[in-house]
C-alpha positions as CSV (number, residue, x, y, z in Angstrom):
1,X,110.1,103.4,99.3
2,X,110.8,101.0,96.3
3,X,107.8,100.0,94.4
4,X,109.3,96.3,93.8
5,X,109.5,95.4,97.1
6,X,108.6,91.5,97.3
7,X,110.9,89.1,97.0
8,X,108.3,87.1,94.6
9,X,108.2,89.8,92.2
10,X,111.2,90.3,90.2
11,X,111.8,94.3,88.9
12,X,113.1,93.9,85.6
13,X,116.6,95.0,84.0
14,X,114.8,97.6,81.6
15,X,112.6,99.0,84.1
16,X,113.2,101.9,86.3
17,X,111.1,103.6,88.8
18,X,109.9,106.9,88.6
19,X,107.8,109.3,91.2
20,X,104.7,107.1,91.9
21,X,102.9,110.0,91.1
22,X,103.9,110.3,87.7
23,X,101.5,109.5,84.8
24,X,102.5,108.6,80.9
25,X,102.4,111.5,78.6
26,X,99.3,112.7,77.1
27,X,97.2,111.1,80.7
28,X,95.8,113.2,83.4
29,X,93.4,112.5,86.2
30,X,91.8,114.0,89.5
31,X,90.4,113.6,92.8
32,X,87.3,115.4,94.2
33,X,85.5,114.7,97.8
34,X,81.5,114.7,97.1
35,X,80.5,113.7,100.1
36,X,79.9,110.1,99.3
37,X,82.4,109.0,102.0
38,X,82.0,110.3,105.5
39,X,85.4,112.2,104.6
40,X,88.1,112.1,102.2
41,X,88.9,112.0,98.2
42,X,85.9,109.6,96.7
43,X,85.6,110.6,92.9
44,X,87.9,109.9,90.4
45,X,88.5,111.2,87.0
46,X,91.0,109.6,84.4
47,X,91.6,111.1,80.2
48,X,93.6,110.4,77.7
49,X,93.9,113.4,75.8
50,X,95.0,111.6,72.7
51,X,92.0,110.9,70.4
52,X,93.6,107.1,69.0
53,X,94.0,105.5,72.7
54,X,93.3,102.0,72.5
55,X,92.4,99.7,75.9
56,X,91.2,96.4,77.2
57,X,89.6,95.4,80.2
58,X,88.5,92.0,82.8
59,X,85.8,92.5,85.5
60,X,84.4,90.3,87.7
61,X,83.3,86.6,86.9
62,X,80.8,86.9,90.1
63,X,77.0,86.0,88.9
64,X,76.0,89.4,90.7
65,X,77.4,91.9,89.0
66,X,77.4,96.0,90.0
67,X,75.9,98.1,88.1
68,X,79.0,99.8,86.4
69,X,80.1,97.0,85.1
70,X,77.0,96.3,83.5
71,X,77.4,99.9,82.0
72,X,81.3,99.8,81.3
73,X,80.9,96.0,79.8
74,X,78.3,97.8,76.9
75,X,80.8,100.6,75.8
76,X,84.0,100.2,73.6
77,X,86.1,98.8,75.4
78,X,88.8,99.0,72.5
79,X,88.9,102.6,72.8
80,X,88.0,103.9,75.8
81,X,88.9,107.5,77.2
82,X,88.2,108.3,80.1
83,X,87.4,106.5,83.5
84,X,85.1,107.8,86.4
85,X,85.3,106.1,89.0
86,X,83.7,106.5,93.0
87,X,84.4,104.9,96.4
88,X,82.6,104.5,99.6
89,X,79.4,103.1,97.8
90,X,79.4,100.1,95.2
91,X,76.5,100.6,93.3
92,X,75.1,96.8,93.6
93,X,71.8,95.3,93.8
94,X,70.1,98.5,93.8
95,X,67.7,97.2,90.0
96,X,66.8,100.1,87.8
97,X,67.8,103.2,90.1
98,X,71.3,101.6,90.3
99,X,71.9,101.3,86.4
100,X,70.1,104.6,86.1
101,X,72.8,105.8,88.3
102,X,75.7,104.2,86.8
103,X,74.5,105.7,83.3
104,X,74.5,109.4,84.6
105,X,78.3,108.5,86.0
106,X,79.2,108.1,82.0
107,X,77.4,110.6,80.9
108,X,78.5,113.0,83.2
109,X,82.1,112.5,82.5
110,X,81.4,112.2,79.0
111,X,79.4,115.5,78.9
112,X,82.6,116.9,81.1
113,X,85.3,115.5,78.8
114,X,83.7,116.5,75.1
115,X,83.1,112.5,74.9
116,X,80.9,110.0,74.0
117,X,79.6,107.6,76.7
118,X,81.1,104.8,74.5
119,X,84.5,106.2,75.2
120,X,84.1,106.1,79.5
121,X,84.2,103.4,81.7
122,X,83.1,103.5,85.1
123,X,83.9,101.8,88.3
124,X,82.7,102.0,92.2
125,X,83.5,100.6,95.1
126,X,82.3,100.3,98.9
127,X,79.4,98.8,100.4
128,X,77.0,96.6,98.5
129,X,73.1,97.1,98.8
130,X,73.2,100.8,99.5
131,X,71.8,103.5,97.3
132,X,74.9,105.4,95.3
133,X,73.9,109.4,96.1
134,X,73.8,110.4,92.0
135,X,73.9,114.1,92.5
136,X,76.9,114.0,95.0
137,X,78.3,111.7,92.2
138,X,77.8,113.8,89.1
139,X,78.7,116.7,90.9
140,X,82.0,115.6,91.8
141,X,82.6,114.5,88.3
142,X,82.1,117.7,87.0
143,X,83.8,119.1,89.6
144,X,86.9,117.0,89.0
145,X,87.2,117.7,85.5
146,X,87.8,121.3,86.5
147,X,91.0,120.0,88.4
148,X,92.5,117.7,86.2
149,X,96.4,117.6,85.9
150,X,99.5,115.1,84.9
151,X,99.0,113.8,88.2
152,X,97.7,110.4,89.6
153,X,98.2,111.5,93.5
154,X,94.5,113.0,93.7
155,X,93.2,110.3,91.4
156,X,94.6,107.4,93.3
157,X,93.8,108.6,97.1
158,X,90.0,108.7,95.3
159,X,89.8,104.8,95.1
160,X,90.5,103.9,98.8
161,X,87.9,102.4,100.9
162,X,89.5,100.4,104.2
163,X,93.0,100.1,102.2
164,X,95.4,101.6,104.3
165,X,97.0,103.8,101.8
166,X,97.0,104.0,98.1
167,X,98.7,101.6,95.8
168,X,100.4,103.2,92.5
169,X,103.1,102.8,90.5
170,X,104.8,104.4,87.2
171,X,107.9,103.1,85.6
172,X,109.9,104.0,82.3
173,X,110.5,101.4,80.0
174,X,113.6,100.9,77.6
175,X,112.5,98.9,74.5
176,X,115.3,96.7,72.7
177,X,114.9,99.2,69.9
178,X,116.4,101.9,72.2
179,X,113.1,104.1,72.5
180,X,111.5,104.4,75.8
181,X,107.8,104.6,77.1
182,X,106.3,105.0,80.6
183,X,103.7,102.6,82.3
184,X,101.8,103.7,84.8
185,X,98.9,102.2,86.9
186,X,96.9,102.8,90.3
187,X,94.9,100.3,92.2
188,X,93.0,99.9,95.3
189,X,92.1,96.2,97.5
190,X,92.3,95.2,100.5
191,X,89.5,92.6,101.3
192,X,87.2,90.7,100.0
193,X,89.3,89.2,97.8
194,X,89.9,86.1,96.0
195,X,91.3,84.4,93.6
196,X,89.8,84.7,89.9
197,X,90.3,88.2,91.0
198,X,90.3,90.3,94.1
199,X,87.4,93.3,95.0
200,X,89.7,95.5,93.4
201,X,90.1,98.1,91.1
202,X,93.0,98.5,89.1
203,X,94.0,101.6,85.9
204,X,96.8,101.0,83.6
205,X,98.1,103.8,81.4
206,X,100.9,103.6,79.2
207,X,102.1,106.5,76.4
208,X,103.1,103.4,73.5
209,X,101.4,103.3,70.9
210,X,99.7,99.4,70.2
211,X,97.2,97.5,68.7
212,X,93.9,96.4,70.3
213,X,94.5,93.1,70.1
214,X,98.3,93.9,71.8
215,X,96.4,95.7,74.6
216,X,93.9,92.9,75.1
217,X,96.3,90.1,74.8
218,X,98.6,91.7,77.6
219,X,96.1,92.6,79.8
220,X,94.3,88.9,79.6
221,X,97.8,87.2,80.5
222,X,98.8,89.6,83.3
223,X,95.9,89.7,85.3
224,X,96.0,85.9,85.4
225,X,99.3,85.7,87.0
226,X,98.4,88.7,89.4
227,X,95.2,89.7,90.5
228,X,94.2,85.9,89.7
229,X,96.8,84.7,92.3
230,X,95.8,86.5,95.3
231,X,93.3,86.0,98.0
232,X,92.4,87.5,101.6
233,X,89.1,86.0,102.2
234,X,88.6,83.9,99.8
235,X,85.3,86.1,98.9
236,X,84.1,87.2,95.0
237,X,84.0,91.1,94.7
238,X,80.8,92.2,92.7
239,X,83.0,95.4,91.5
240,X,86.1,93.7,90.1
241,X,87.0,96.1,87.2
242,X,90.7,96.1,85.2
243,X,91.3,98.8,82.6
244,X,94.3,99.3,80.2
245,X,94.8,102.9,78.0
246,X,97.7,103.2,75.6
247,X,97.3,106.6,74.1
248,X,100.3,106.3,71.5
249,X,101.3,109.9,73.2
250,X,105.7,109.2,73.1
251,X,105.4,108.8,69.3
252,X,106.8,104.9,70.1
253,X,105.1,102.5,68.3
254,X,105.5,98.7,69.7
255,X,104.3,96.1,67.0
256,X,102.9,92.5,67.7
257,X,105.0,89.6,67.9
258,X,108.5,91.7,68.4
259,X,111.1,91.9,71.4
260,X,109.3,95.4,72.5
261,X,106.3,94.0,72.6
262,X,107.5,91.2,74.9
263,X,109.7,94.0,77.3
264,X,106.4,95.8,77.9
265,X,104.4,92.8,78.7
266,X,107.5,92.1,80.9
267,X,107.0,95.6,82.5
268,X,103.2,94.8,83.1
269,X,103.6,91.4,84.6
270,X,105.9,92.3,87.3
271,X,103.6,95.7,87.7
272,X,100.7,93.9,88.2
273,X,102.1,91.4,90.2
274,X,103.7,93.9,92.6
275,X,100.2,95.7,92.9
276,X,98.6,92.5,93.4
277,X,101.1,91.7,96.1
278,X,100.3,94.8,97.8
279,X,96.7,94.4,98.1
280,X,97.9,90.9,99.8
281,X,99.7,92.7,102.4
282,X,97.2,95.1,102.9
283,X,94.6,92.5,103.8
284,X,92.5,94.5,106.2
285,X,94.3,93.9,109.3
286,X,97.3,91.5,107.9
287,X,100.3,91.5,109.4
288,X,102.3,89.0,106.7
289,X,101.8,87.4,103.2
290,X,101.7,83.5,102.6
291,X,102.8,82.1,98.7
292,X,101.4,78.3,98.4
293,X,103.1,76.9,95.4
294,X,101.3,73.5,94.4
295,X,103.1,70.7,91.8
296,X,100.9,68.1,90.3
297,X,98.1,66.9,88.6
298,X,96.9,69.5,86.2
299,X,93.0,69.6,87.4
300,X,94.1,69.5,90.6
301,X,96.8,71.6,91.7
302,X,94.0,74.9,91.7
303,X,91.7,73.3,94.0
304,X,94.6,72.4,96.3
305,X,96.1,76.0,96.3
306,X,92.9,78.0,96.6
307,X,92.0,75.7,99.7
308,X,95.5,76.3,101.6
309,X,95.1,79.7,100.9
310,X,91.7,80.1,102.1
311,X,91.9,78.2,105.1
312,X,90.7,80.4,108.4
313,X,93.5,77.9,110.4
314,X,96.2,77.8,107.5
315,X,96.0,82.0,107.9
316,X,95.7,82.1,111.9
317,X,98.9,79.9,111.5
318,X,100.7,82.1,109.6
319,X,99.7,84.8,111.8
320,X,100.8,83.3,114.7
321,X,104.3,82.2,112.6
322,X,103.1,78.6,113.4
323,X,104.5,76.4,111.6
324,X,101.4,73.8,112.0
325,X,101.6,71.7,108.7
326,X,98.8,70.0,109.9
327,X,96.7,72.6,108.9
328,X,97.9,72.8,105.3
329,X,97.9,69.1,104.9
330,X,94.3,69.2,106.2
331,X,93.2,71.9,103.5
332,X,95.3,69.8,101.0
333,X,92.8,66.8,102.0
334,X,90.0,68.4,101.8
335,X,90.5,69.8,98.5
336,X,91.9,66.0,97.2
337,X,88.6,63.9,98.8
338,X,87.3,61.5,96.5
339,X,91.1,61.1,95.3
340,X,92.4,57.6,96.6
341,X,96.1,58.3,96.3
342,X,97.0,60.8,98.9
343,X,100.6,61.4,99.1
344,X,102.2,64.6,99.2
345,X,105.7,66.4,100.2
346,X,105.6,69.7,101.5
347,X,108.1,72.6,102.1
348,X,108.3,75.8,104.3
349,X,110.7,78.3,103.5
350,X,112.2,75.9,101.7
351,X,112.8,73.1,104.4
352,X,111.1,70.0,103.6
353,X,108.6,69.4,106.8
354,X,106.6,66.3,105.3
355,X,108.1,63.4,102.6
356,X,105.6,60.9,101.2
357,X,102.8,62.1,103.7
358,X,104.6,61.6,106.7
359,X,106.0,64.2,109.2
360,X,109.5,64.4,109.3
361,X,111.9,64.4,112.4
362,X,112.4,68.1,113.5
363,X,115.1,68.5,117.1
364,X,114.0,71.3,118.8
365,X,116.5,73.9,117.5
366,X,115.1,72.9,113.8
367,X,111.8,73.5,114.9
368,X,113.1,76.8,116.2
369,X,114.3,77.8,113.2
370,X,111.4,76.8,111.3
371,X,109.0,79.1,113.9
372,X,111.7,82.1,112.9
373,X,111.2,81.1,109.4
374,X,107.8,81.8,109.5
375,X,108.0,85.2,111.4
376,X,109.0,87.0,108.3
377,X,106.9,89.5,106.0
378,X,106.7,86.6,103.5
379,X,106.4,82.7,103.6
380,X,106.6,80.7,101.5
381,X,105.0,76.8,101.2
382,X,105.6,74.4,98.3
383,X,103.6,71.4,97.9
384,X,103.4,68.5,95.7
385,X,100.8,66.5,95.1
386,X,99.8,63.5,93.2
387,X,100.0,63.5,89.6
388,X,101.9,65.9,86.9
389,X,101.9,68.7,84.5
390,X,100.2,71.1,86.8
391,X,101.7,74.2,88.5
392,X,100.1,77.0,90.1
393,X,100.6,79.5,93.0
394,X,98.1,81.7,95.2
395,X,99.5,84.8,97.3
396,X,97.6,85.2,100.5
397,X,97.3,86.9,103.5
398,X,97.2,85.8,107.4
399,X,93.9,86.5,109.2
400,X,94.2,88.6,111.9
401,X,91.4,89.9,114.6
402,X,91.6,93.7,113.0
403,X,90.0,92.0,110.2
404,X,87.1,90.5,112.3
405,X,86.7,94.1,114.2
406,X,86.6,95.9,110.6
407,X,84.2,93.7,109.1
408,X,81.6,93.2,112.0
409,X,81.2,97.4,111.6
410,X,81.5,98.0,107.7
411,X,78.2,99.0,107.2
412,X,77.3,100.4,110.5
C-alpha cells in the first residue's frame, strides 16, 4: 500500500518510498512482549549506533504530565541515543513509584546499550492511573537489546495500544546537491487526541548529518502543521512525546539555510503530516476523516476550527455523510459568541452551501450530490469567517459508536 495516501498530503518529487520497514543507516531497534499487555509486542528499543547523533523533541502541553516525560524532558535532548519505550500502561499519576519507575526504564536501556541515561529518552503509553509493572519493564528492555536489528517491524508493532495496526514509514531523499539520505519514522494514535497534539507517540530517524539547531528547528515546524492539526476527541494526552535522531551515518552532511536543508524539511512535513493523517483515520472506531479549513480573523480562526472539529454532532454528521451545515455553523457560533458581526460562507467539498450566513437554494438532485459528496474517505469544509489574515486547518475524525463501546471498557 502507498504510504502517501491522502489527498491532503502531497508526496513530494524527491521523495520515494521504500519498505516501511526499513530504517536509516547506522539505526536499529526491537520489540519484546513482557507481559505488560495482556498479549502482544509492548517494549520497544531504538539506538543509533553512531556516537555524534544529534535530536530534538515536543511532548505534551497538558498540566498533568507522565512520568517519562518528566524523566526524558531532564536528559539531553540534543543528543539523545537511544529510546525505550512501553505500551499497555502510561505511567501517570502514580507520584514517586511512577518516576521511580520511569528512571529504571533509562537506566536499563542505558545499562543495556553502554550509555548514559542522559543519552535515552523514554516514552509509555496505555492506561492512566495504573501502576507500570517495573520488573516486566526492565526485563523486556534487556531483553530487547539482545534482539536488536536494522529493522523497525518489531519496534513499531511494540507501540500499539487500540490502534488498529502500526503506522511507519521510511523514505529516501534526493538532495539538490545529488547525495541522498533516508528518513524514517514510526508512530502510534488513535484516540484521545487533540489538537496541540494527539496521545501519540511518534520516532523520527534520519542517517544526515545536521546541526542541533537544524534538528530542533525542523521538528518545532512540522509537528505544528501535523500532529498539531489533528483531533479525534478533542482530549489532551498526558504521554505526548515527539523524538527526532540524525546520526550523520550516510556521510551527507546538510548545512543550515541551504536548498538540502529545505528538501528534507520538505520530506518531514509531508511525513509527518501523512502519519498524523493516519492516526485521524484510525480514530478508534472511524470510518472517514473531516479537514475544516477556516479564513479570517487571525485570533480567531483557531477557536473556530478546533470547535467544528470537536463537535460530537459536526462528527456524527460526517459519519452519517450528512451534510447538516447546521451543525458546523452552530459550532462556528459557539466558538464566535461575544463577537457581534456573525457572517460567514461556508463550503463542502468545494460547493458553497451557505453565502453571507444564509442557506443557499439546493434542488434535490444537488442535495443528492452533496450527500455523495460526503460519503467519501475524506471531506472537506472551508469556512470563512469575519475578519483577515488568519488561516488554519484541523484534520478530524467522525464519531462512530465502536468508539463509545471501546472507551466505556478500556480499563475494565
Amino acid at each position: 500500500m502507498t504510504f502517501f495516501r491522502s489527498r491532503w498530503v502531497e508526496r513530494p518529487e524527491h521523495v520515494k518510498e521504500l519498505a516501511d520497514t526499513a530504517l536509516p543507516e547506522g539505526f536499529e531497534s526491537a520489540g519484546y512482549a513482557a507481559g505488560i499487555k495482556p498479549e502482544g509486542l509492548d517494549v520497544g528499543l531504538l539506538h543509533s549506533e553512531r556516537e555524534h547523533t544529534v535530536s530534538a523533541a515536543r511532548f505534551t502541553s497538558s498540566a498533568l504530565v507522565a512520568a517519562p516525560v518528566v524523566v526524558s524532558q531532564e536528559a539531553d535532548l540534543t543528543a539523545l541515543r537511544a529510546i525505550a519505550v512501553n505500551s499497555g500502561n502510561a505511567n501517570v499519576s502514580d507520584g514517586e513509584r511512577g518516576m521511580a519507575t520511569a528512571r529504571a526504564q533509562q537506566a536499563a536501556a542505558a545499562e543495556a546499550l553502554d550509555l548514559e541515561p542522559a543519552q535515552v529518552a523514554i516514552a509509555s503509553t496505555g492506561v492512566i492511573g495504573r501502576e507500570l509493572a517495573r520488573e516486566k519493564l526492565v526485563a523486556g528492555i534487556r531483553h530487547a537489546a539482545g534482539g536488536m536489528a536494522p529493522n523497525a517491524q518489531a519496534f513499531s508493532d511494540s507501540l500499539l495500544t487500540t490502534d488498529r495496526g502500526p503506522k511507519r514509514a521510511c523514505l529516501e531523499v534526493s538532495l539538490p546537491s545529488g547525495a541522498t539520505v533516508r528518513l524514517a519514522a514510526q508512530a502510534k494514535g488513535a484516540g484521545m487526541l487533540s489538537p496541540k497534539f494527539a496521545t501519540m507517540l511518534c520516532f523520527v530517524q534520519t542517517d544526515a548529518a545536521v546541526s542541533a539547531e537544524t534538528a530542533d528547528l525542523l521538528t518545532g515546524v512540522t509537528v505544528k502543521r501535523s500532529f498539531d492539526r489533528c483531533s479525534v476527541d478533542g482530549q489532551l494526552s498526558t504521554n505526548d512525546s515527539v523524538f527526532l535522531m540524525a546520526n550523520g551515518a550516510s556521510g551527507v552532511e546538510i548545512d543550515q539555510q541551504t536548498p538540502d536543508e529545505l528538501a528534507l524539511g520538505e520530506a518531514l512535513d509531508a511525513l509527518l503530516r501523512q502519519l498524523a493523517l493516519e492516526m485521524v483515520a484510525d480514530g478508534e472506531g472511524a470510518t472517514r476523516s473531516g479537514r475544516v479549513v477556516v479564513r479570517g480573523g487571525l485570533d480567531l480562526v483557531e477557536p473556530v476550527a478546533r470547535a467544528i472539529a470537536d463537535s460530537p454532532l459536526v462528527k456524527t454528521a460526517l459519519l452519517g455523510a450528512d451534510p447538516n451545515f447546521g451543525r458546523i455553523l452552530q459550532a462556528a457560533g459557539q466558538a464566535l459568541a461575544g463577537h457581534s458581526a456573525f457572517v460567514v460562507d461556508l463550503s463542502i467539498e468545494g460547493r458553497q452551501v451557505v453565502s453571507a450566513s444564509t442557506v443557499l437554494d439546493m434542488d434535490k438532485s444537488e442535495w443528492k450530490a452533496l450527500e455523495a459528496a460526503m460519503e467519501s474517505d475524506e471531506v472537506e469544509f472551508e469556512l470563512e469567517i469575519p475578519g483577515e489574515g488568519g488561516e488554519t486547518e484541523v484534520f478530524f475524525s467522525d464519531l462512530s459508536p465502536d468508539y463509545v463501546a471501546l472507551n466505556s471498557a478500556y480499563s475494565s
